[in-house]
PDB file of N, CA, C and O in Angstrom:
ATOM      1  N   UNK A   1     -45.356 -52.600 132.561  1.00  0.00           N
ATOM      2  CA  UNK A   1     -45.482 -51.493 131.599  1.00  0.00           C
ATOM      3  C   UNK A   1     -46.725 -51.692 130.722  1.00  0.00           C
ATOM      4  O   UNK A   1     -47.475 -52.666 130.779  1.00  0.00           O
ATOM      5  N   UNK A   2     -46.832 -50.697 129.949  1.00  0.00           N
ATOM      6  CA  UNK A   2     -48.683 -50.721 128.932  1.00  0.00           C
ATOM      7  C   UNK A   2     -47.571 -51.401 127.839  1.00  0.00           C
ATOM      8  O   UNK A   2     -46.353 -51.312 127.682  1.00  0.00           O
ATOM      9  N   UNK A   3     -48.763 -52.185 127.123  1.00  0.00           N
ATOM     10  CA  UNK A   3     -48.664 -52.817 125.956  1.00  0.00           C
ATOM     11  C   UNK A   3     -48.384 -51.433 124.726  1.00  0.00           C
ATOM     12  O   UNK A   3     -48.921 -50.360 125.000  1.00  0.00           O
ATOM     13  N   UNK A   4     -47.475 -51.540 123.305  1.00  0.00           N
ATOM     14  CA  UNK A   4     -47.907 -50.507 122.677  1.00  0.00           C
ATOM     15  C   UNK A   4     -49.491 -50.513 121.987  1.00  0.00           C
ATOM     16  O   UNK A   4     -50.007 -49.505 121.503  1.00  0.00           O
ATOM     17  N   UNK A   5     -49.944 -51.451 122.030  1.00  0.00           N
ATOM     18  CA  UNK A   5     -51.198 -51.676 121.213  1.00  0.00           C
ATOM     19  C   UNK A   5     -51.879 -50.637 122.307  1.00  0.00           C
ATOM     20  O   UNK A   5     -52.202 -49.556 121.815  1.00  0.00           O
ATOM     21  N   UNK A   6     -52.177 -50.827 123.902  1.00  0.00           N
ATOM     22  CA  UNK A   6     -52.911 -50.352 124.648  1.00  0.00           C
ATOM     23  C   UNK A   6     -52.436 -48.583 124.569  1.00  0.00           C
ATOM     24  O   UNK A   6     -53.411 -47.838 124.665  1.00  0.00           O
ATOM     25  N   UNK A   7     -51.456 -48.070 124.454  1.00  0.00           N
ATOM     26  CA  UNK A   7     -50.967 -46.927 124.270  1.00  0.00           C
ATOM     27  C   UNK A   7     -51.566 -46.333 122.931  1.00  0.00           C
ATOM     28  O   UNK A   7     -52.348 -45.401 123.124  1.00  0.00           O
ATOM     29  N   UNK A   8     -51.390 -46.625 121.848  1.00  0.00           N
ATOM     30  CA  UNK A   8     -51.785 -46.234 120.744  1.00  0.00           C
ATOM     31  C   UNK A   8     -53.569 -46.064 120.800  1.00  0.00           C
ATOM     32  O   UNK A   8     -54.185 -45.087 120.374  1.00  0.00           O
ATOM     33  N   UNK A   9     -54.052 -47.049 121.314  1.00  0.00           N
ATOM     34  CA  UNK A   9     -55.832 -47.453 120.919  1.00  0.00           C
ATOM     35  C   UNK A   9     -56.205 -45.693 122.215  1.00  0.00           C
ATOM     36  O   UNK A   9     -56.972 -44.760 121.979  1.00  0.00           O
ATOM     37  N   UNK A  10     -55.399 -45.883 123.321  1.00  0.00           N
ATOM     38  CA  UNK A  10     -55.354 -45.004 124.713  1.00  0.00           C
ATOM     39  C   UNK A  10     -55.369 -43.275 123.432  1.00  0.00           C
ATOM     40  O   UNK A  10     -56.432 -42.656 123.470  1.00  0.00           O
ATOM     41  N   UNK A  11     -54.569 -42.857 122.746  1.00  0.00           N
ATOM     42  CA  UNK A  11     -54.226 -42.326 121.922  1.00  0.00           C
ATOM     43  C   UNK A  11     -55.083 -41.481 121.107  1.00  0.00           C
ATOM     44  O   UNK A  11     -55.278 -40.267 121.035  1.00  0.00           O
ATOM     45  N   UNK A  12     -55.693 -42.875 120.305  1.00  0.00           N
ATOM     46  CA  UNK A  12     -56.768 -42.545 119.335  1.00  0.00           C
ATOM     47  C   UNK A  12     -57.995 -42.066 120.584  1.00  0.00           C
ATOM     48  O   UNK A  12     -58.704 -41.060 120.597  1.00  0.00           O
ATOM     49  N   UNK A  13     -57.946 -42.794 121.221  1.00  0.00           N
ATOM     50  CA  UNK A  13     -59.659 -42.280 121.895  1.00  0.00           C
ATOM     51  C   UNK A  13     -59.414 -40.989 122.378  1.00  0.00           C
ATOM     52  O   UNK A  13     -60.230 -40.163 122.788  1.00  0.00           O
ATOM     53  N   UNK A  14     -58.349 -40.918 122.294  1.00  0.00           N
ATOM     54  CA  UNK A  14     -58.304 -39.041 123.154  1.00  0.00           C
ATOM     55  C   UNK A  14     -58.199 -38.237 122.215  1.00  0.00           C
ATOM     56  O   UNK A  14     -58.619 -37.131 122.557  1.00  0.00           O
ATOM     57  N   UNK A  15     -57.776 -38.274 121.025  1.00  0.00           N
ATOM     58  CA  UNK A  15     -57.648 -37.665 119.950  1.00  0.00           C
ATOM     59  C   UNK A  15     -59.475 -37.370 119.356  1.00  0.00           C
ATOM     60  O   UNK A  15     -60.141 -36.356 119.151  1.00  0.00           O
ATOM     61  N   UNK A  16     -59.741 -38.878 119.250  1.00  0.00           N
ATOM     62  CA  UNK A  16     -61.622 -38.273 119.288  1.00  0.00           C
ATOM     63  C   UNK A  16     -62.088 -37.691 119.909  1.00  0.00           C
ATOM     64  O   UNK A  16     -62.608 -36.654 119.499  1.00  0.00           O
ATOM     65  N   UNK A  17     -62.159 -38.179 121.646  1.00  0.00           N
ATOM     66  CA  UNK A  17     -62.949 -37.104 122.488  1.00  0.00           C
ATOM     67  C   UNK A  17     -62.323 -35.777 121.826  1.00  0.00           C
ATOM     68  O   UNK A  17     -63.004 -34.900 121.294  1.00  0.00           O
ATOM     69  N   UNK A  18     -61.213 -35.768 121.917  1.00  0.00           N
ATOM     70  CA  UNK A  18     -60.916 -33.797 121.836  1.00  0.00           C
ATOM     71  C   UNK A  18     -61.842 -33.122 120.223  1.00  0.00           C
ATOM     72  O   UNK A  18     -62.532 -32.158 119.892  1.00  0.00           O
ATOM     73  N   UNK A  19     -61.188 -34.556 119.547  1.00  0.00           N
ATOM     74  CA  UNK A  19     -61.714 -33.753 118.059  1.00  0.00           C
ATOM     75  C   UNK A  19     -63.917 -33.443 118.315  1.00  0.00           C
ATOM     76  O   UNK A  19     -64.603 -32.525 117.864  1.00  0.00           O
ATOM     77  N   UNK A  20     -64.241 -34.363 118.977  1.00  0.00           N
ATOM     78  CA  UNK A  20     -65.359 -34.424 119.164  1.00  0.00           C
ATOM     79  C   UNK A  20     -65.791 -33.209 119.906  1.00  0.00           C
ATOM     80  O   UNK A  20     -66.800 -32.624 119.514  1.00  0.00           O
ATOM     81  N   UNK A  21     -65.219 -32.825 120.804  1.00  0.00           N
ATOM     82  CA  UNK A  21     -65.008 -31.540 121.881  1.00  0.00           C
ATOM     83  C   UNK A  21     -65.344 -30.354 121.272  1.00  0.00           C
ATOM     84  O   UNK A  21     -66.289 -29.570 121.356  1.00  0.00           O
ATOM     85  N   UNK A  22     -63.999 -30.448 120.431  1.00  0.00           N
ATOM     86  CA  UNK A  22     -64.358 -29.000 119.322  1.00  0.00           C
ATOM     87  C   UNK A  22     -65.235 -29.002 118.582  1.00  0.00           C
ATOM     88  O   UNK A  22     -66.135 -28.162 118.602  1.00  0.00           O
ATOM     89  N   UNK A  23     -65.159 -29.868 117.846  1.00  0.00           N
ATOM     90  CA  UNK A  23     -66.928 -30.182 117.022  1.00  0.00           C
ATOM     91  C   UNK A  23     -68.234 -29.502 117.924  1.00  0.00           C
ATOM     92  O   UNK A  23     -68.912 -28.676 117.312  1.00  0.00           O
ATOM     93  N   UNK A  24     -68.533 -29.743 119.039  1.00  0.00           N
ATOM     94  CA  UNK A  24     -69.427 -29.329 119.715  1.00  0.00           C
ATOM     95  C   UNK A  24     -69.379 -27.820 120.216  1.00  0.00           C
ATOM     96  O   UNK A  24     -70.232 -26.936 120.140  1.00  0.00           O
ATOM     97  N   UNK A  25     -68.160 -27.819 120.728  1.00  0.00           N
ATOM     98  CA  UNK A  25     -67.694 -26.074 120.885  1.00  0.00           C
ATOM     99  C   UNK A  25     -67.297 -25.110 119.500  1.00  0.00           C
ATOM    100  O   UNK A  25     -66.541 -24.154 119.672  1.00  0.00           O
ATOM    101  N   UNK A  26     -67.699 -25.329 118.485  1.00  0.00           N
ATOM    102  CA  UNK A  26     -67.628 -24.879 117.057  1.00  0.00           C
ATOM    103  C   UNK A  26     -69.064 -24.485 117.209  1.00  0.00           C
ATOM    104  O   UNK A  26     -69.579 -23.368 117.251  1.00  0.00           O
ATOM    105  N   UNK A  27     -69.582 -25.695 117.281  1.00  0.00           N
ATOM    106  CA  UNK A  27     -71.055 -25.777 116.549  1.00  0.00           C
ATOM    107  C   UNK A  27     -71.901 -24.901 117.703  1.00  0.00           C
ATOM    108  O   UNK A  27     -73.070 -24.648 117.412  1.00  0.00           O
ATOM    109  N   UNK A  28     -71.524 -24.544 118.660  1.00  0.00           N
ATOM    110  CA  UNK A  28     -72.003 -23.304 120.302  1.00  0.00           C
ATOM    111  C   UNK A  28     -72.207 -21.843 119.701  1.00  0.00           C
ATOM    112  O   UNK A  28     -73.102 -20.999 119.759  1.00  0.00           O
ATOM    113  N   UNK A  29     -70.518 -21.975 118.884  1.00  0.00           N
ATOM    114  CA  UNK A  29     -69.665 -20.688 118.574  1.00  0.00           C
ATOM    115  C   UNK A  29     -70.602 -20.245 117.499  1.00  0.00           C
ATOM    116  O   UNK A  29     -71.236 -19.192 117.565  1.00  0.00           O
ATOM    117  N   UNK A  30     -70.672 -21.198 116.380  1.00  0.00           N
ATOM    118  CA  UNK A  30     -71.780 -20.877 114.967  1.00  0.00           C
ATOM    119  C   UNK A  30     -73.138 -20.619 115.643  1.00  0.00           C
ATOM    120  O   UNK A  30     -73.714 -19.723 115.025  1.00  0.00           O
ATOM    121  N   UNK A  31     -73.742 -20.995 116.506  1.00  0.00           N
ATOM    122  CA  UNK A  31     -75.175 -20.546 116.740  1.00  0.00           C
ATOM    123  C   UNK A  31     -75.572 -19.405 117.717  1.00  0.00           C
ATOM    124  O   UNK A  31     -76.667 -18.849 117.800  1.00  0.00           O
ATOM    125  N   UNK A  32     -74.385 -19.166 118.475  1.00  0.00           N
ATOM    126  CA  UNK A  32     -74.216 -17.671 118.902  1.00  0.00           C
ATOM    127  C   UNK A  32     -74.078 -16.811 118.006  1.00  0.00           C
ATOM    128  O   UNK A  32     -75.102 -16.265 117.597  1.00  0.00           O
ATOM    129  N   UNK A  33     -73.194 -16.554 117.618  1.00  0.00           N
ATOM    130  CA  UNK A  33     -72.848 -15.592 116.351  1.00  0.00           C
ATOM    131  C   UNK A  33     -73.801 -15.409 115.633  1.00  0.00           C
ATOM    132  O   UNK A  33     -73.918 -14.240 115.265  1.00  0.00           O
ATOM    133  N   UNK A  34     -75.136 -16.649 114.996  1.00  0.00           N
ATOM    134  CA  UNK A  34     -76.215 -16.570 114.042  1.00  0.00           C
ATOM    135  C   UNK A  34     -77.212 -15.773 114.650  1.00  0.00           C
ATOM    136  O   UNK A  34     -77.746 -14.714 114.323  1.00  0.00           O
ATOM    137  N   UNK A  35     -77.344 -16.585 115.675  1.00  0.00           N
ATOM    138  CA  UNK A  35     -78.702 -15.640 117.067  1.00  0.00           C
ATOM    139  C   UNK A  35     -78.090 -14.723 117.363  1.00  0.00           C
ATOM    140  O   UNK A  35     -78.985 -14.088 117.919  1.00  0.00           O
ATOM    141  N   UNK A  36     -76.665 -13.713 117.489  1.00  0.00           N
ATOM    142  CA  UNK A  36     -76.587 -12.328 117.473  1.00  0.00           C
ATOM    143  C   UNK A  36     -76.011 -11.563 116.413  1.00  0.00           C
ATOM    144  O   UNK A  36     -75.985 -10.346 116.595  1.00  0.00           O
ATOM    145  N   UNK A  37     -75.664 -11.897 115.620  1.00  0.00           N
ATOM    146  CA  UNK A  37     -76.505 -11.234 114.140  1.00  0.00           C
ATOM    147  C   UNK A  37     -77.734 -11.287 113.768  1.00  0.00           C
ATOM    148  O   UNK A  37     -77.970 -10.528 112.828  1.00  0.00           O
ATOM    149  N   UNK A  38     -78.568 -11.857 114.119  1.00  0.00           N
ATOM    150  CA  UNK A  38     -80.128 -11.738 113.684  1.00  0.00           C
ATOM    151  C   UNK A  38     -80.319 -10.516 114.641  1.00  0.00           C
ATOM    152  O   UNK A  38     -80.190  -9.373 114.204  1.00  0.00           O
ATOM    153  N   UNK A  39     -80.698 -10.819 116.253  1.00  0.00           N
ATOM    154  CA  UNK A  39     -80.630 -10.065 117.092  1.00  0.00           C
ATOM    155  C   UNK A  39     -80.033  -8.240 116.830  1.00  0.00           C
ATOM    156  O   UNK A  39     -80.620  -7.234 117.230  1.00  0.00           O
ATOM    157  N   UNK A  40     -78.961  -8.286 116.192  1.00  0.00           N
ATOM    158  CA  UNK A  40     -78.276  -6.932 115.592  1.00  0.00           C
ATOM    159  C   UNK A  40     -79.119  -6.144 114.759  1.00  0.00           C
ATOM    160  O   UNK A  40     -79.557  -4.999 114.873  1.00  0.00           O
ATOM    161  N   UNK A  41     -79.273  -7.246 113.683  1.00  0.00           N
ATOM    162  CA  UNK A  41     -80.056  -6.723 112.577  1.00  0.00           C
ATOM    163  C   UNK A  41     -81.594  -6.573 112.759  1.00  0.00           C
ATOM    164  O   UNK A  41     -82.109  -5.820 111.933  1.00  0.00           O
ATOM    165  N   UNK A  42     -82.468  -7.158 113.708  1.00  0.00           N
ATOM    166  CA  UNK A  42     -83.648  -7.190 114.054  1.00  0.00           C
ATOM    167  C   UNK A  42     -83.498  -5.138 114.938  1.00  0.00           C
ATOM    168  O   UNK A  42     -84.236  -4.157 114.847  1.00  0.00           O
ATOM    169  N   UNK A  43     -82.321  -5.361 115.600  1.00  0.00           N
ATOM    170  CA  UNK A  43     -82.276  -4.040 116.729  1.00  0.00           C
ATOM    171  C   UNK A  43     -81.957  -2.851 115.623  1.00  0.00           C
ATOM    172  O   UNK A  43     -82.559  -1.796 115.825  1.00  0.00           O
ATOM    173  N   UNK A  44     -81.149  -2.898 114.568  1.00  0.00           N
ATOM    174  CA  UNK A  44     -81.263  -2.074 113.562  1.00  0.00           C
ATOM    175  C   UNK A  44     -82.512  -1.832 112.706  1.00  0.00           C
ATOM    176  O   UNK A  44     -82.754  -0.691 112.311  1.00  0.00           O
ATOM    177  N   UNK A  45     -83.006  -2.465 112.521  1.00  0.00           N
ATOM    178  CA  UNK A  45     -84.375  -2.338 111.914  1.00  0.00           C
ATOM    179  C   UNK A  45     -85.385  -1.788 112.556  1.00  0.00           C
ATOM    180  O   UNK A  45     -86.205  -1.077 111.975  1.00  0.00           O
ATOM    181  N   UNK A  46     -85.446  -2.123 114.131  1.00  0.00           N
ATOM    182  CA  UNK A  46     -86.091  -1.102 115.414  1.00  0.00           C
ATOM    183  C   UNK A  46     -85.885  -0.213 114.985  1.00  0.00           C
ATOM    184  O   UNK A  46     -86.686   0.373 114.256  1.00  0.00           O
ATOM    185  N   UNK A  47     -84.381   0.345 115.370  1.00  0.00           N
ATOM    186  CA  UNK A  47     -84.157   1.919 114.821  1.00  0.00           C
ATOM    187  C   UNK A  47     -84.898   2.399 113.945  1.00  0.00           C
ATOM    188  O   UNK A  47     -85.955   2.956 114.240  1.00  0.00           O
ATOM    189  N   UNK A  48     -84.488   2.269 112.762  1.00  0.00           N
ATOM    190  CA  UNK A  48     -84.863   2.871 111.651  1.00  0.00           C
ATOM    191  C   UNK A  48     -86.156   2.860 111.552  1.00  0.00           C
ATOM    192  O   UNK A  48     -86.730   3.846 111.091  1.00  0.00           O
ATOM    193  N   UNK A  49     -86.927   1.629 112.006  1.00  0.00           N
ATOM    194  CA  UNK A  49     -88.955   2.121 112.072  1.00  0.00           C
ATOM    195  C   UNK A  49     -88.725   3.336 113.100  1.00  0.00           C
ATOM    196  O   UNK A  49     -89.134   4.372 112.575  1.00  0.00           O
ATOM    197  N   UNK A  50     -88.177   3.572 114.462  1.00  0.00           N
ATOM    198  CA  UNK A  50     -88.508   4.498 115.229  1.00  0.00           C
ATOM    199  C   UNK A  50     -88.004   5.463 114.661  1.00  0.00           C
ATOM    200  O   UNK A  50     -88.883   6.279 114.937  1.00  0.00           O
ATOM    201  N   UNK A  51     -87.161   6.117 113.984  1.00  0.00           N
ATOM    202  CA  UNK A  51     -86.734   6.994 113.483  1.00  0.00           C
ATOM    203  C   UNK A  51     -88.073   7.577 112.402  1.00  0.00           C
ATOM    204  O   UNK A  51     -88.533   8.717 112.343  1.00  0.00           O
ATOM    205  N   UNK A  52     -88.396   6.589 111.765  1.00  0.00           N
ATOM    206  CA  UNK A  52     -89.206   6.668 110.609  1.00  0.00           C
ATOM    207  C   UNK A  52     -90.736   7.534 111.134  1.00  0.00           C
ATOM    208  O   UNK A  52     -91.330   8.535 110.732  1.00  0.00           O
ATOM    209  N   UNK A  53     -90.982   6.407 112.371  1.00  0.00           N
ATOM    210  CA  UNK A  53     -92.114   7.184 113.010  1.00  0.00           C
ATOM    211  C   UNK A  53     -91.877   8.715 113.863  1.00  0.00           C
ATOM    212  O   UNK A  53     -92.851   9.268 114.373  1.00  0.00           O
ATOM    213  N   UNK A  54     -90.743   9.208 113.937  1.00  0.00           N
ATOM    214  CA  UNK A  54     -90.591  10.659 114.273  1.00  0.00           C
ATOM    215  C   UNK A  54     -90.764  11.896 113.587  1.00  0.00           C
ATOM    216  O   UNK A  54     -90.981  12.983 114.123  1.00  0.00           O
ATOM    217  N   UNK A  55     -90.623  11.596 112.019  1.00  0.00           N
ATOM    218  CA  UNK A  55     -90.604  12.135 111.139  1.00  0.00           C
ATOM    219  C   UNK A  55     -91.954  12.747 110.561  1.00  0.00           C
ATOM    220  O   UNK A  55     -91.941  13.391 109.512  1.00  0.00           O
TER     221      UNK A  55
END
């Protein structure tokens, strides 16, 4: 059978990788969202110059 020491230490390291996991898939999620809100607001601002120049 595993030692409990080897179970517990087995435990913690998986608990990091995962916490580490999300950390990285957070930090994907925040720089998408930033680069398409800029992107949004850059394509709104298109508009409104082309609009501007019809006038």
């Amino acid at each position: 059978m595993f030692s409990a020491s080897s179970v517990v230490r087995f435990f913690f390291t998986y608990a990091r990788c995962l916490d580490l996991q999300l950390e990285l898939t957070n930090r994907k999620g925040r720089k998408g969202r930033k680069e398409r809100e800029e992107r949004e607001e850059r394509e709104e601002r298109e508009e409104r110059e082309g609009r501007e120049d019809d006038y």
